[in-house]
N, C-alpha and C positions, 0 to 999 in steps of 0.2 A: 370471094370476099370472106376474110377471117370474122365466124360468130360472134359479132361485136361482144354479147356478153361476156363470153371465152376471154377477149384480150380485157375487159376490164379486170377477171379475176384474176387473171396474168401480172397486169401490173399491180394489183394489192397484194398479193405474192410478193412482187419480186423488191415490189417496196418497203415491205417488211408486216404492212398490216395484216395479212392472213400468212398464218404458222401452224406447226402441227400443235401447238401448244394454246392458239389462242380460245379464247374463251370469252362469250359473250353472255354469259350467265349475271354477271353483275351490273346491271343496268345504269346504274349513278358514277360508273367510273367510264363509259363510253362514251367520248363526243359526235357518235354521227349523227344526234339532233343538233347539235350548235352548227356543226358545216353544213346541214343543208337550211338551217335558219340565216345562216352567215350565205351562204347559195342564191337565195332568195331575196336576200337583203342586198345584194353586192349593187348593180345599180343604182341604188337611190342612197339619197342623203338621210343620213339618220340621227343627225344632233339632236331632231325634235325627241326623238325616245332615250337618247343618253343622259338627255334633262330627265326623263322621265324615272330612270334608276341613278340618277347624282351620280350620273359617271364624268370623271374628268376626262375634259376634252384635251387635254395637252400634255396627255402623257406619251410617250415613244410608242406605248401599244397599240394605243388609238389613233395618233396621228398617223402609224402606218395603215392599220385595218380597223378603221371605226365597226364598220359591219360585225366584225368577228367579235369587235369589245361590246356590241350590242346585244347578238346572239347569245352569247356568253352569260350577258348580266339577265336576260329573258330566262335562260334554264336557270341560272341560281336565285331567282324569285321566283321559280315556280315549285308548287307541293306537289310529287310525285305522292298521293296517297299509297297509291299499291304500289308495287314495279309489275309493272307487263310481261306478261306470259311471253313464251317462245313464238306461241302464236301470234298473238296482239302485235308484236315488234315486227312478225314478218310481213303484215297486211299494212301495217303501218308504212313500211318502204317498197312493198309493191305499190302502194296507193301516189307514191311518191314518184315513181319510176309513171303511173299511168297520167299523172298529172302534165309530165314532164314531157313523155310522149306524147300526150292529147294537144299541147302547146303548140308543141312542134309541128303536130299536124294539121296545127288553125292556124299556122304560118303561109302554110301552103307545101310542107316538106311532106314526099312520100315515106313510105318505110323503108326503101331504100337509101333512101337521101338519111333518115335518122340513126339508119345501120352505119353510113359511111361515114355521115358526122361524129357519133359515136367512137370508130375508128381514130378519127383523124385527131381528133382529141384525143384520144387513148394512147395513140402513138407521141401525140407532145408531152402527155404527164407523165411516158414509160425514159424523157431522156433526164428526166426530174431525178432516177433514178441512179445514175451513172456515176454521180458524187453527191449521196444523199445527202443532205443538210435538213434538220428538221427543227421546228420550234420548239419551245417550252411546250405545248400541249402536244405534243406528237405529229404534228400538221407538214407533210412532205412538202420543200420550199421549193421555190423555180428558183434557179441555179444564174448567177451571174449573167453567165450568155443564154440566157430564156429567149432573147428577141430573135433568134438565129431557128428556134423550135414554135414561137407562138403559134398556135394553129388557127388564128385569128386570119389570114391570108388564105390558108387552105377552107374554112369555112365562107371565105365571103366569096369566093370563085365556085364554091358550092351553093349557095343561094343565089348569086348573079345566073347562074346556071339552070334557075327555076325560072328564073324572072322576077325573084321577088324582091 
């Protein structure tokens, strides 16, 4: 089995977000605390907190990705006093990453099971790739025929495969 971490930085490569060029020095111009706030949020209904920053619920952005328009409005009300060290930012997303794994393993999923999961996911967001199309914030879209890649099918023949 291909080093799950390997093929994620594979497809952030191939999808454009890791370059020889890029640079994560500027902390207020990177959104990967809104996608994994928007990550975490995906599930649940969230009008209750878009009342909360007077977001309109009827606009094209929200009515597609309420989540995202929530996450969103959380980072731009919040006061970054400092910006985070190199270090701060990387415990920050390993913390993120053990969270994610600790989940997955009070599922009932081995680390096998979270390596292949990993995988199998990795492999659907790599055909995201083939005719990139991306949003206004930079955000790699799933591609018209997505449903022919969702790796929702390959995940659930891997937990049916647990028993769980």
């Amino acid at each position: 089995m291909t080093n799950p971490i390997q093929k994620v930085i594979e497809f952030t490569m191939k999808a454009g977000f890791i370059t020889k060029d890029s640079n994560f020095s500027n902390f207020r111009d990177v959104k990967e605390s809104a996608y994994l706030i928007e990550e975490a949020l995906e599930p649940y209904g969230v009008d209750y907190l878009a009342d909360s920053f007077e977001l309109m619920k009827t606009t094209p952005e929200y009515l597609k990705n309420p989540q995202r328009e929530v996450a969103k409005a959380i980072l731009a009300n919040t006061d970054v006093a400092t910006v985070p060290t190199k270090v701060q930012l990387v415990d920050k997303y390993v913390d993120a990453i053990i969270y994610a794994v600790g989940s997955l393993g009070k599922m009932g999923l081995t680390h096998q099971d979270i390596s292949a999961a990993i995988n199998i996911v990795t492999e659907a967001n790599m055909k995201k790739t083939l005719n990139p199309v991306y949003d206004d914030d930079g955000k790699l879209l799933k591609p018209a025929d997505w449903d022919k890649y969702d790796p929702e099918y390959k995940l659930l023949n891997l937990i049916n495969k647990r028993g769980l």
